[in-house]
DSSP file (Angstrom, degrees, kcal/mol; ACC not computed):
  #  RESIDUE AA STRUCTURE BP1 BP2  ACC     N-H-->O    O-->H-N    N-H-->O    O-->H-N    TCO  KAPPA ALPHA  PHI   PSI    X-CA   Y-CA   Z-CA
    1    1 A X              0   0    0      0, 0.0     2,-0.1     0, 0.0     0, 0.0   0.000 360.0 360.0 360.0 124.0   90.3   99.4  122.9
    2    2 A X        -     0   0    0      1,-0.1     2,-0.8    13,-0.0    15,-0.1  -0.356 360.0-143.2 -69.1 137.6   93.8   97.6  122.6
    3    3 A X        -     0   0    0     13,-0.5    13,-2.6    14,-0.3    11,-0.1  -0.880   7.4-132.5-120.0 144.3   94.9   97.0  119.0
    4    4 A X  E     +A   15   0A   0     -2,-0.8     2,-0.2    11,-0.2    11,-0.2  -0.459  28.5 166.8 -79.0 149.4   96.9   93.8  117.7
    5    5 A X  E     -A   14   0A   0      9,-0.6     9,-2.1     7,-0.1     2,-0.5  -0.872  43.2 -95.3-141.5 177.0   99.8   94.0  115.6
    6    6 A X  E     -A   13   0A   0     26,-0.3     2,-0.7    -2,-0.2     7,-0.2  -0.898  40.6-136.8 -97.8 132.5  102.6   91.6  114.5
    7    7 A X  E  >> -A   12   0A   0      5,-2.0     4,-4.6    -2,-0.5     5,-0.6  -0.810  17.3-165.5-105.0 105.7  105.2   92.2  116.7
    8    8 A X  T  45S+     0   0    0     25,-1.5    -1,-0.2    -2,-0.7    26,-0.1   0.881  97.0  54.6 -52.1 -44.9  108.9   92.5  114.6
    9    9 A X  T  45S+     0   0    0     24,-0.2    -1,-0.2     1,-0.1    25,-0.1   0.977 118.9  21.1  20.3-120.4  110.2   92.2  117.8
   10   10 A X  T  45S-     0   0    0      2,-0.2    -2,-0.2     1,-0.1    -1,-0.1   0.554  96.9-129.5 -77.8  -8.4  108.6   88.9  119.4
   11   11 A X  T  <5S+     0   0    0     -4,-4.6     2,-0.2     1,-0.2    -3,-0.1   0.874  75.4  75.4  69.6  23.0  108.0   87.8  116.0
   12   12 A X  E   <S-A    7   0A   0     -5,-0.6    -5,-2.0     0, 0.0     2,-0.2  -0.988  97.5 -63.7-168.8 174.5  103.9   87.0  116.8
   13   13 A X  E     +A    6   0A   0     -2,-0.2    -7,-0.2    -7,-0.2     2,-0.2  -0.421  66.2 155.8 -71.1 141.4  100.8   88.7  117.2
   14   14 A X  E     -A    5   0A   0     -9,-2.1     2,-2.3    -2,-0.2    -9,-0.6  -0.868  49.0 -69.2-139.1-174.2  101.1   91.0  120.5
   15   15 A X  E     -A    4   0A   0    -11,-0.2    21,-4.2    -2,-0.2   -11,-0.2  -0.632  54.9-125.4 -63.7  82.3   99.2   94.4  121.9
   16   16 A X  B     -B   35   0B   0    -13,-2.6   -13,-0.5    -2,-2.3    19,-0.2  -0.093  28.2 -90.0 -60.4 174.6  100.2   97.4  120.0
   17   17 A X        -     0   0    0     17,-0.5   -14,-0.3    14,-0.5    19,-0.1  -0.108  40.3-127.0 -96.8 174.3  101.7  100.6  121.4
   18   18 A X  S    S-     0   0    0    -16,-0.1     2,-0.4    -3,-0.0    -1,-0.1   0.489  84.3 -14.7-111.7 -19.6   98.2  103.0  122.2
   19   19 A X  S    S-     0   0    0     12,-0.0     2,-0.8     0, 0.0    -2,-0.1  -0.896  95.6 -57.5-157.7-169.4  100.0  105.8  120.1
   20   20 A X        +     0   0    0     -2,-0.4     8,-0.1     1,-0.2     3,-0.1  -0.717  38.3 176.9-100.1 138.6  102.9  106.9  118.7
   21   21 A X        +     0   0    0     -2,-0.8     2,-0.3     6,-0.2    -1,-0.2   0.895  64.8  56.1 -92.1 -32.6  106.0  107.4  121.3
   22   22 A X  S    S-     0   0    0      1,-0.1     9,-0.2     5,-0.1    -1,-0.1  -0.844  79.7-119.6-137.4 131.5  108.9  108.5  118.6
   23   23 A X    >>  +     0   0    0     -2,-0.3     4,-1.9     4,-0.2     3,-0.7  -0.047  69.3  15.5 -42.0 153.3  109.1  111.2  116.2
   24   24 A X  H 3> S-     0   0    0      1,-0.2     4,-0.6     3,-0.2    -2,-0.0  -0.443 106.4 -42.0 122.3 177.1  109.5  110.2  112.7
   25   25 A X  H 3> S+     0   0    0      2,-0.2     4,-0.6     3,-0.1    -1,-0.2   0.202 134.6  52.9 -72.4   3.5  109.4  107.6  110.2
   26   26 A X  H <> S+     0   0    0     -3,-0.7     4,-2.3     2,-0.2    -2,-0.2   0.739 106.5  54.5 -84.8 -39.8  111.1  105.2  112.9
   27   27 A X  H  X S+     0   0    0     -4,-1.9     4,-2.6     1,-0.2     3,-0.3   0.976 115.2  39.4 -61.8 -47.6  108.2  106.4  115.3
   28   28 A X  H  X S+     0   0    0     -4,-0.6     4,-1.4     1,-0.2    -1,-0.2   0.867 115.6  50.8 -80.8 -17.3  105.8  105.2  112.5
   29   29 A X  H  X S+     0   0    0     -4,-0.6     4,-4.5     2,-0.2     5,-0.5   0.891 117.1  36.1 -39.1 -65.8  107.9  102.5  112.0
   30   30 A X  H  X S+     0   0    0     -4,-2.3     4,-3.9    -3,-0.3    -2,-0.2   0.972 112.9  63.1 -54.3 -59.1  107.9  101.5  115.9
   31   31 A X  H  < S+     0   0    0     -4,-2.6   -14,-0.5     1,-0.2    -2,-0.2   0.862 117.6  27.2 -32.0 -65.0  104.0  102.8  115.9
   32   32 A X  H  < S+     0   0    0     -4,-1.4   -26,-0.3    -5,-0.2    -2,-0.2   0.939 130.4  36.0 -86.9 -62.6  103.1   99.7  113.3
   33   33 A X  H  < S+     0   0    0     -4,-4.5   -25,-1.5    -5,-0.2     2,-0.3   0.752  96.5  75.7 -89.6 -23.4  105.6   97.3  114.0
   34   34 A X     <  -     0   0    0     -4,-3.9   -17,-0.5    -5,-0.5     2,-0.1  -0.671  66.3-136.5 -88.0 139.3  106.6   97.1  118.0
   35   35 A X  B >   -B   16   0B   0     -2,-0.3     3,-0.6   -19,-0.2     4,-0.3  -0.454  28.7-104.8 -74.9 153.3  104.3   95.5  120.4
   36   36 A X  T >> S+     0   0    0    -21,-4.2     3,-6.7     1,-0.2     4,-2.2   0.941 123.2  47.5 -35.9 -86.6  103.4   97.1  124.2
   37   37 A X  H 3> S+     0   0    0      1,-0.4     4,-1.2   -22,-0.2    -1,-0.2   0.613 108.7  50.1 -28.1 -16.4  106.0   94.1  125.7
   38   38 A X  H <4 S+     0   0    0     -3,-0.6    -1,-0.4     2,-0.2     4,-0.3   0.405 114.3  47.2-118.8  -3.4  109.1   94.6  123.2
   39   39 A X  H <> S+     0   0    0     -3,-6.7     4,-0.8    -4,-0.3    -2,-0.2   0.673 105.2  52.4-117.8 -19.3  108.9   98.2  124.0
   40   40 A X  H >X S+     0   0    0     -4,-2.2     4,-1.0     1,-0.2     3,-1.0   0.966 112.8  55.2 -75.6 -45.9  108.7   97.9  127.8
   41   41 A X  H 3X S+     0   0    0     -4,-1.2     4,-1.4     1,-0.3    -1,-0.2   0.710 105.2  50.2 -43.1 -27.1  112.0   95.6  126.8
   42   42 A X  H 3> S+     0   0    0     -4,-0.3     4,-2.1     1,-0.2    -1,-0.3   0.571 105.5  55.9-107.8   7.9  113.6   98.4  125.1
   43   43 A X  H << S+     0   0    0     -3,-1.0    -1,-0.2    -4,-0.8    -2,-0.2   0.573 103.5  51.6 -82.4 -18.8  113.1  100.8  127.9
   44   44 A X  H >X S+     0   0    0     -4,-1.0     3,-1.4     3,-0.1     4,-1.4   0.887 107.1  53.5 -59.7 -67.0  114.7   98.8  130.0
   45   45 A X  H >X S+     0   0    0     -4,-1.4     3,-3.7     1,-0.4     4,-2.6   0.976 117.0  42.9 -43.0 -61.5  117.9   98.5  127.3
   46   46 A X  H 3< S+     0   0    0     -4,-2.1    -1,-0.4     1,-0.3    -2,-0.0  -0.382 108.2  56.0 -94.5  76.3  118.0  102.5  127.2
   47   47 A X  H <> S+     0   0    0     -2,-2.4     4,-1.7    -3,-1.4    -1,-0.3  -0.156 114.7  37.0 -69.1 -39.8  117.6  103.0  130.6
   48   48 A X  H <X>S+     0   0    0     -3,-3.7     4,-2.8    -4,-1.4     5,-0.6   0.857 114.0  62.3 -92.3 -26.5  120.4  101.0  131.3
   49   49 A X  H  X5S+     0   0    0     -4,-2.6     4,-2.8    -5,-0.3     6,-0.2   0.950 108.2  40.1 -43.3 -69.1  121.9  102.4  128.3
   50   50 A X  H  4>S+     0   0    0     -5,-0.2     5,-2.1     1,-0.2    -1,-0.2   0.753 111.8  52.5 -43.8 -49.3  121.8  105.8  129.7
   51   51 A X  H ><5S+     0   0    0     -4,-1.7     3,-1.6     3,-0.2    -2,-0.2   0.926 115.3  36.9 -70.7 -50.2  122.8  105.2  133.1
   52   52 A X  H 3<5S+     0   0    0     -4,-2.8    -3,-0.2    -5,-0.2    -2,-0.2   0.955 123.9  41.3 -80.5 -53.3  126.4  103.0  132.3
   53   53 A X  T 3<<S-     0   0    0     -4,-2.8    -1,-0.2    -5,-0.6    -2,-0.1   0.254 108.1-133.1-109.3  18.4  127.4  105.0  129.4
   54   54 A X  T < 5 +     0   0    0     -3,-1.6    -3,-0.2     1,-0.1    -4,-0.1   0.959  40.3 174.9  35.8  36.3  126.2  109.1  131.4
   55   55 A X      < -     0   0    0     -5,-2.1     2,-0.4    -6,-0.2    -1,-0.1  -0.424  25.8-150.9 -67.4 162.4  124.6  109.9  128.4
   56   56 A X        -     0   0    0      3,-0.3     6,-0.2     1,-0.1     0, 0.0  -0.934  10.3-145.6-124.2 149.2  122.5  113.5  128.5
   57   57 A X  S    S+     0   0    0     -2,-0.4    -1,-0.1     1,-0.1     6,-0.1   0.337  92.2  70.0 -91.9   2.8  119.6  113.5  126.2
   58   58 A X  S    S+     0   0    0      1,-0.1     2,-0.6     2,-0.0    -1,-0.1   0.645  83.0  78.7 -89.6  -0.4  120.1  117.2  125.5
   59   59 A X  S >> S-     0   0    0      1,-0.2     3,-1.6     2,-0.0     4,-1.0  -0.826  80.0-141.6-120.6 128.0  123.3  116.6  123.6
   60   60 A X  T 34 S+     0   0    0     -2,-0.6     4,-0.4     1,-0.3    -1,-0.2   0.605  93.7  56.6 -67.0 -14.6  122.4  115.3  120.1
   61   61 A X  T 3> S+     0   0    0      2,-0.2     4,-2.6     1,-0.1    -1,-0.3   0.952 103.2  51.5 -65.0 -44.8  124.9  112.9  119.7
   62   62 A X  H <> S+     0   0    0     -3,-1.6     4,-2.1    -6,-0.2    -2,-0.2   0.656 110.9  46.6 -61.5 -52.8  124.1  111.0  122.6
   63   63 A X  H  < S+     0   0    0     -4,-1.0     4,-0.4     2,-0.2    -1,-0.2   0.473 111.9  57.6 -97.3  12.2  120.2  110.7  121.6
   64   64 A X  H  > S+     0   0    0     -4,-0.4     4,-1.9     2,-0.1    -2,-0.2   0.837 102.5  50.0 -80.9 -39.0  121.8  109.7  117.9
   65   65 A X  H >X S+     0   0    0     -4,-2.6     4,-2.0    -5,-0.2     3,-1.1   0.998 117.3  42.3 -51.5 -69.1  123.7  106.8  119.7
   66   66 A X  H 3X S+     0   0    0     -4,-2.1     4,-4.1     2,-0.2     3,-0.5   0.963 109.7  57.4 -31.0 -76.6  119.9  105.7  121.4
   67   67 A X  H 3> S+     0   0    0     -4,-0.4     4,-3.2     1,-0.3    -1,-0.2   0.887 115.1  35.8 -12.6 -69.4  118.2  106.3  118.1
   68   68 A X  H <X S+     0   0    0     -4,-1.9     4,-2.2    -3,-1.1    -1,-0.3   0.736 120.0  45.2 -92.2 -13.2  120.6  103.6  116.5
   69   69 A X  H  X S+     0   0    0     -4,-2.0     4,-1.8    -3,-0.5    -1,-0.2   0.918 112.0  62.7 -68.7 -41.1  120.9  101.2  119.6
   70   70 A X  H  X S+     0   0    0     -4,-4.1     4,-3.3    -5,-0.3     5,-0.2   0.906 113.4  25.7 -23.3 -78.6  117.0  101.9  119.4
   71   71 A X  H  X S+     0   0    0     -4,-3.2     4,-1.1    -5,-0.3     5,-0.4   0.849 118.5  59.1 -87.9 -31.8  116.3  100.3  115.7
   72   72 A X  H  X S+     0   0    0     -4,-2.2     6,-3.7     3,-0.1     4,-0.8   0.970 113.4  48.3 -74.0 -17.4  119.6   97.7  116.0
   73   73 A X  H  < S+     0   0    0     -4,-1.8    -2,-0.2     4,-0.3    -3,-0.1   0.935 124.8  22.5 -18.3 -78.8  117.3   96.4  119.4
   74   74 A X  H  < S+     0   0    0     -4,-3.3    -3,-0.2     1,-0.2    -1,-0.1   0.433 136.6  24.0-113.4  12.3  114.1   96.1  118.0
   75   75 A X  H  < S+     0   0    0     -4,-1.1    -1,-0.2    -5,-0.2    -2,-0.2   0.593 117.9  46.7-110.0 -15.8  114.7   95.6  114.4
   76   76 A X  S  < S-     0   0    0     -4,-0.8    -3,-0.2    -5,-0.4    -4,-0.1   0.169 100.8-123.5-145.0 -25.4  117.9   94.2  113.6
   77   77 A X        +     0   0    0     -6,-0.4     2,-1.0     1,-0.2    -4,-0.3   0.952  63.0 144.3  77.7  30.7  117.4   91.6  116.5
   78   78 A X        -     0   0    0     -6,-3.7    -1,-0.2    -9,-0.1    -3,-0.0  -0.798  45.7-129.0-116.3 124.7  121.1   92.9  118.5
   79   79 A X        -     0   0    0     -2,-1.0     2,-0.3    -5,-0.0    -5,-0.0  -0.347  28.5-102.7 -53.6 152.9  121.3   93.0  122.1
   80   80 A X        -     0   0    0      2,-0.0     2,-0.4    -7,-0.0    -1,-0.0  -0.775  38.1-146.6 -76.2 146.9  122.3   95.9  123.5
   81   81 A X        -     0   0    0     -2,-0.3     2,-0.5    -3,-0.0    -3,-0.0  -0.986  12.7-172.0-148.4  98.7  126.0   95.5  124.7
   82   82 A X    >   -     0   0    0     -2,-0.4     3,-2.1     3,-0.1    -2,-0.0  -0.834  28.9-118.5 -82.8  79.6  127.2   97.2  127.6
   83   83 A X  T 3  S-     0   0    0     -2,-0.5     2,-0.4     1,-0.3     3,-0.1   0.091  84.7 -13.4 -69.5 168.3  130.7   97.0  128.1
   84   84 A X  T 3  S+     0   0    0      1,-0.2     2,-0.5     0, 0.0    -1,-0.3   0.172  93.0 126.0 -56.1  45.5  131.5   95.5  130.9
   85   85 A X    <   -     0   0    0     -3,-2.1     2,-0.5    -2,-0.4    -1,-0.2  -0.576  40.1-159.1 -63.5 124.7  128.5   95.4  132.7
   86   86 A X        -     0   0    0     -2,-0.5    -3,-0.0    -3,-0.1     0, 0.0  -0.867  21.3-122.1-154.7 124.7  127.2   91.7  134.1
   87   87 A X              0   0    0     -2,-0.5     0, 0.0     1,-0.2     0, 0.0   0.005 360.0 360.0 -51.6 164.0  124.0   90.9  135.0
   88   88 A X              0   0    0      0, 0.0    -1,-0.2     0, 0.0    -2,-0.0  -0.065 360.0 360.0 -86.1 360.0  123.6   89.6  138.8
């Protein structure tokens, strides 16, 4: 059974996430506040994130940059900013 949340995000009620995805008080953070849809959106962001800027996720610097692209994303309301990257 799907549960609703208020999505900080999308800013309305949506589908909340089925568990928690991220370690932490930002995972419970995420857990409580992020809808399914805003998170498929921010998988997208660090996907692209990853790919343009050759990040490794073993080197802790790298998943500290995600982390904070992560919470200015879906909390802070800031796009992610790729530099010179342009959409088709």
């Amino acid at each position: 059974m799907s549960r609703t949340i208020y999505c900080h995000y999308l800013k309305k009620e949506a589908e909340g996430l089925d568990f928690q995805l991220y370690p932490g008080e930002i995972g419970k953070r995420i857990f409580n506040e992020i809808s399914k849809p805003a998170w498929a959106e921010w998988l997208k962001k660090q996907t692209m994130l990853i790919n343009e800027h050759k990040l490794n996720m073993m080197n802790p610097e790298h998943r500290k940059k995600i982390e904070t692209e992560m919470v200015r994303f879906l909390f802070e309301g800031e796009d992610v900013v790729i530099e010179g990257y342009k959409p088709h």
